[in-house]
N, C-alpha and C positions, 0 to 999 in steps of 0.2 A: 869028835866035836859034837857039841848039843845044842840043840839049835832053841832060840831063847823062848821063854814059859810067860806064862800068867803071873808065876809066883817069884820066876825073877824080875817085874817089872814091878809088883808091888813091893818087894823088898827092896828093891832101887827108889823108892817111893816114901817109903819111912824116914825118918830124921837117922842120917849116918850114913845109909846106904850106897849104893853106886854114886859117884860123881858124875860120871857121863858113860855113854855107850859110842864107840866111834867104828867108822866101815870106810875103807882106804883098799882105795884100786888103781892098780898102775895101767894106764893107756898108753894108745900109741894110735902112730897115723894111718889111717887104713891103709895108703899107698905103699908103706914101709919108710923105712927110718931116714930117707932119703928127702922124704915130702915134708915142702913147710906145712905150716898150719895160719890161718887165720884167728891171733886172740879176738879177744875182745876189744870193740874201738870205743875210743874216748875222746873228748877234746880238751882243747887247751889254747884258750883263746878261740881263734879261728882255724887255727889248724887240728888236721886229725891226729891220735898217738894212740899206742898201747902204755898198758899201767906196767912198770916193770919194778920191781922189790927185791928185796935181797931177804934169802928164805937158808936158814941153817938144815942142811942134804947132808945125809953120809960123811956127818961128821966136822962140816967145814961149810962158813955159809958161801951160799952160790948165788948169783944172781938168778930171776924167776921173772917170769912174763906170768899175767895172768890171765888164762884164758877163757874161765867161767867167774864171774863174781859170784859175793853173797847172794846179793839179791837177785841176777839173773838163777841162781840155783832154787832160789826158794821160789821163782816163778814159776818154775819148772816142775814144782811139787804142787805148785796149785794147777798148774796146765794138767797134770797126771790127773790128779783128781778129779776136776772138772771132768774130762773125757770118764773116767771108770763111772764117774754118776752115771752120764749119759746113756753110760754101757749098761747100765742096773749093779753095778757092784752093791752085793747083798749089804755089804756093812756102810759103806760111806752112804747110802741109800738114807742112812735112819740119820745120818749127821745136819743135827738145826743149819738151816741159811737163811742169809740175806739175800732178796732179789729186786735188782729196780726197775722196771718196764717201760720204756720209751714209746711202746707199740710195734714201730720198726725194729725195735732191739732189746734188749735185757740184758742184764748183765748181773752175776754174783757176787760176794763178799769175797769171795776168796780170785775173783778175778780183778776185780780192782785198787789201786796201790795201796789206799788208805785200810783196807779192807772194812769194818762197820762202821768206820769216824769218815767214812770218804765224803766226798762234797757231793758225790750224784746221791745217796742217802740225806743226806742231811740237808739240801736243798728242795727234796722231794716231800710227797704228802702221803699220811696214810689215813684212811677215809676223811681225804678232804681240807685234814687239818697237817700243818709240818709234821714231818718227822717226830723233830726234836719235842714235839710235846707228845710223844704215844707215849703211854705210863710206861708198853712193853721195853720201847725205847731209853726212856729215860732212867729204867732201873740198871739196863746194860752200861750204860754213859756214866751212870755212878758207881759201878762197879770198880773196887779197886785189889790189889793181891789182897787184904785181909780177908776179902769176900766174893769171890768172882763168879759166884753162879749164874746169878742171869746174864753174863756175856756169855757166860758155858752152852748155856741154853739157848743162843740167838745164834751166836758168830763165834763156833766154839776154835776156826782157824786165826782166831783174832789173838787168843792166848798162848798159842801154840807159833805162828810162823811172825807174831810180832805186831804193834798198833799201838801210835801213840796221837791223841786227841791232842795233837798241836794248837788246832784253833780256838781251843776253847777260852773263856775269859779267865775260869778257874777250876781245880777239881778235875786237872786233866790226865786222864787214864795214860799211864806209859807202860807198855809192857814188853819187854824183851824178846828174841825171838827162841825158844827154847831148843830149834834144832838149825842148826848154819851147816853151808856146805861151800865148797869152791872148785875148783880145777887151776892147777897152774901148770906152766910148762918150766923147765929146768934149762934154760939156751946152752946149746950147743957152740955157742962162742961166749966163752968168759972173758972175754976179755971188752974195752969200753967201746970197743966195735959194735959188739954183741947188740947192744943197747939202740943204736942206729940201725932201724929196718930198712935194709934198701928200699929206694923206688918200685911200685908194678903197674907196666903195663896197661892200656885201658883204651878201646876203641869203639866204633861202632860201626857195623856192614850193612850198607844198604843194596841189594842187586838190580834191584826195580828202579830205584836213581839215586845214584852215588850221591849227585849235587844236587839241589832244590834252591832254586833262589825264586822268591814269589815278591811282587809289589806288596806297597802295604794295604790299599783295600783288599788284595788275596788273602792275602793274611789275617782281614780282620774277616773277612765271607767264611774263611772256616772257621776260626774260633766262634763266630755266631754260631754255628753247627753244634758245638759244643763247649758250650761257655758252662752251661750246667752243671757239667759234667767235671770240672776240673776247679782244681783248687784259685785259692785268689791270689797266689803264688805265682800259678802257673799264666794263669790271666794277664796280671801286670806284667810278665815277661814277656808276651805274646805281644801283649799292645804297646808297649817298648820296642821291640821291634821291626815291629809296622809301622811306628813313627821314625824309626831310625833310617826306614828306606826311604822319605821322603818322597820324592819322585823316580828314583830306580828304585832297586830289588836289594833284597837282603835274603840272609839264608832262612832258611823254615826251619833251623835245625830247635828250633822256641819249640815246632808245633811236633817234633820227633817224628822230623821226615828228615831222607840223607846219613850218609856215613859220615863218621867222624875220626877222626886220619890218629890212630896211636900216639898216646903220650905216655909221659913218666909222673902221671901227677898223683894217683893213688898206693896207697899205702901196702909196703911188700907182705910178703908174709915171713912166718919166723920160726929157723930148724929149733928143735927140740933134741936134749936126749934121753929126756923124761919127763912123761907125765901123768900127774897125780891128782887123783880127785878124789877128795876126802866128805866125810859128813858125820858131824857129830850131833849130839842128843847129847843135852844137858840135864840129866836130875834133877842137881842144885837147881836151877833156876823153876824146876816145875817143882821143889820143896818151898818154895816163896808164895806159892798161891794155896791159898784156902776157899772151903766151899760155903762158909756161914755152918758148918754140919762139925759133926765129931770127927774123931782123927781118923777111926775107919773108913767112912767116908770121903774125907779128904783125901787118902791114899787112896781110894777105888776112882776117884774122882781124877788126878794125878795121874794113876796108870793108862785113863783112856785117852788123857793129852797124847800121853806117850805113846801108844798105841796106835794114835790118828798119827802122828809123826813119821813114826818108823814106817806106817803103811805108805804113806804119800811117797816119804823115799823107795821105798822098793819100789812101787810102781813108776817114778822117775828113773830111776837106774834103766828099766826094761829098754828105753831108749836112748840111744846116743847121737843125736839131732839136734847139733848148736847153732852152724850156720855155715855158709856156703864157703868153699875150702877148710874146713875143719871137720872132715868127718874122721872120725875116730874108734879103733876096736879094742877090749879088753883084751889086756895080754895076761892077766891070772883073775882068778876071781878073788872078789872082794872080800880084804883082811877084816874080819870085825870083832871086837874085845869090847867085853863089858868089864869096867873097873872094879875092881875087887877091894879097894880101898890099901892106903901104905904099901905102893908099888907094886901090888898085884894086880892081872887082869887072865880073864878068861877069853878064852877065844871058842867066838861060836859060829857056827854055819852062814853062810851070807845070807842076806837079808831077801826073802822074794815075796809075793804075792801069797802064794802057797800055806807059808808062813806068817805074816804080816793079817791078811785077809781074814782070817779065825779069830786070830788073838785079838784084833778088833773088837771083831762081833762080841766074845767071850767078856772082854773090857767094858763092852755096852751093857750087858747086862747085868754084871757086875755092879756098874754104877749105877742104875737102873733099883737095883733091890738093895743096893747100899745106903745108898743117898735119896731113893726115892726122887730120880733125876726123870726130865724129860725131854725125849732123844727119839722122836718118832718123825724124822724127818723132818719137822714142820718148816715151814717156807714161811719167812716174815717178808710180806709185800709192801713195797713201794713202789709208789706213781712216780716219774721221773719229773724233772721239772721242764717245761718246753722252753724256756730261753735259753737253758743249757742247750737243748737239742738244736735250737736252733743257729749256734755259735760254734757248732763243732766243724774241725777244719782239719784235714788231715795235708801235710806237708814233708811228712817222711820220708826222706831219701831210702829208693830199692836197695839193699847188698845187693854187690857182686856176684 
């Protein structure tokens, strides 16, 4: 096998070429084939559920849990990336961003949802004035497939993992995400059983005091201690229950003092007898974007999408780190076929850093002396806006 080139990413590039490039890896439970797994949770209404689908396997469709989505995977590729910046990765080093700066905190384009159309950009200032009237900004925001360079130039993960300027009144940029991935599992009861996750288990051990029952001024002397410090969630439940004690005692179990005696109220987990996680790279859809430039440039321009793609997945692959009860090990390495077009594919070497990490570079400069692009890292700053900051609330339930 040949592990993929330069010259096969610009010939996937040209009009005809590859349809897509895809890398398909069969997992399993680290514990072995015995251990459920924890998909991914969802709601519906008020109760918790996994997503379950029916997925055509080996011939015959099967019902399918799905244990990584879309979009958890392609966050996964911006988690990769972020971290390799950090690290000095030679190539993603030189890749334009977005950054908004709170003081306390900052954050990237490619960390947050909307990724350059998000609302902490677009609500923020660059010297002084919005956003949305920096000319740099403004030419990215008109950017559309006939002509996409200055998004290339600003927020080149905007083209590539997907971004669409919903809010806007008109003229709003939608772009597809030109590389998807998933994980699902294959249940090990096909049958409508399968579908209903048992009940798990769920308690809490205190050894220092099983039981706490405090009055409600106790109650309210320590939340004073730390009222700051917690959400306004946790706040009104605390003071809730200080009122509820009246004049005796109620439990502290508000302030997360005391054991809490085993139930059946969360959600079980779910055998497998196969699992698969896939990730494709679309062509076609990076042959819909143009650079304002000639066609060779538009393909040199194209191949670096592609190029920042496949890097981000290698470097996501490297770990396998979804969430608590789902750790999981490759049990072969990763199948990957580039399309050959009219039922043909080539199979070539799995995707790594090693690989990925050059071709990059190579793609940069490429586009670089092609198109006369510019890709020298630069950082487009934004001031955060303080009533955002000041509204932020986190209320997110721990996993298990």
């Amino acid at each position: 096998m040949d592990a993929l080139t330069y010259e096969d990413l610009v010939s996937a590039c040209h009009a005809g070429g590859a349809s897509v490039l895809t890398s398909v890896t069969e997992l399993a439970p680290a514990a072995g084939p015995h251990a459920g797994i924890a998909p991914a949770r969802y709601t519906r209404g008020r109760n918790g559920t996994y997503a379950y689908e029916t997925r055509f396997i080996d011939g015959r469709p099967q019902s399918a849990v799905v244990v990584d989505g879309k979009a958890s995977q392609l966050n996964r590729v911006e988690d990769a990336m972020a971290l390799a910046i950090q690290e000095g990765d030679p190539a993603l080093s030189r890749m334009p961003r977005m950054r908004v700066d709170y003081g306390e905190f900052s954050a990237y384009d490619y960390e947050l949802p909307h990724r350059f159309v998000d609302g902490h950009f677009r609500f923020g200032t660059v010297d002084g004035k919005p956003t949305t009237d920096s000319p740099v900004y403004r030419a990215a925001r008109n950017s559309t497939p006939a002509d996409s360079r200055a998004l290339l130039e600003l927020s080149p993960v905007s083209l590539v993992l997907g971004s669409w300027d919903s809010s806007r009144k008109s003229h709003q940029a939608r772009y597809r995400s030109c590389a998807v991935g998933e994980i699902i599992g294959v249940l090990a009861d096909q049958s409508e059983n399968g579908r209903e996750p048992s009940p798990r288990g769920a308690a809490r051990k205190d050894d220092i005091a099983p039981s706490v029952r405090l009055s409600g001024p106790d109650m309210l002397a320590l939340l004073s201690t730390q009222r700051d410090e917690m959400s306004a969630r946790t706040v009104t439940k605390i003071e809730q229950a200080a009122k509820n004690a009246k004049s005796g005692t109620t439990s502290a179990s508000a302030l997360g003092l005391g054991a809490i005696p085993p139930s059946l109220d969360a959600l079980g987990l779910v055998a497998c007898s196969r699992i698969i996680r896939s990730h494709v790279l679309s062509f076609a859809a990076l042959r819909q974007l143009r650079f304002g430039t000639d066609n060779d440039a538009d393909v040199a321009c194209r191949a670096l999408l592609a190029a920042l793609a496949l890097h981000g997945i290698a470097l996501a692959d490297e770990e396998l780190c979804l969430r608590a009860n789902c750790d999981l090990v490759e049990k072969n390495a990763p199948q990957v076929h580039l399309d050959g077009r009219r039922g043909s594919w080539r199979e070539l070497v799995p995707l790594t850093r090693e690989i990925t990490g050059p071709l990059l570079s190579r793609s940069i400069n490429e586009a670089v002396a092609t198109a006369g692009l510019t890709w020298e890292g630069q950082v487009f700053e934004v001031l955060g806006n303080e009533k955002i900051l000041a509204g932020v609330e986190s209320n997110a339930e721990d996993e298990d």
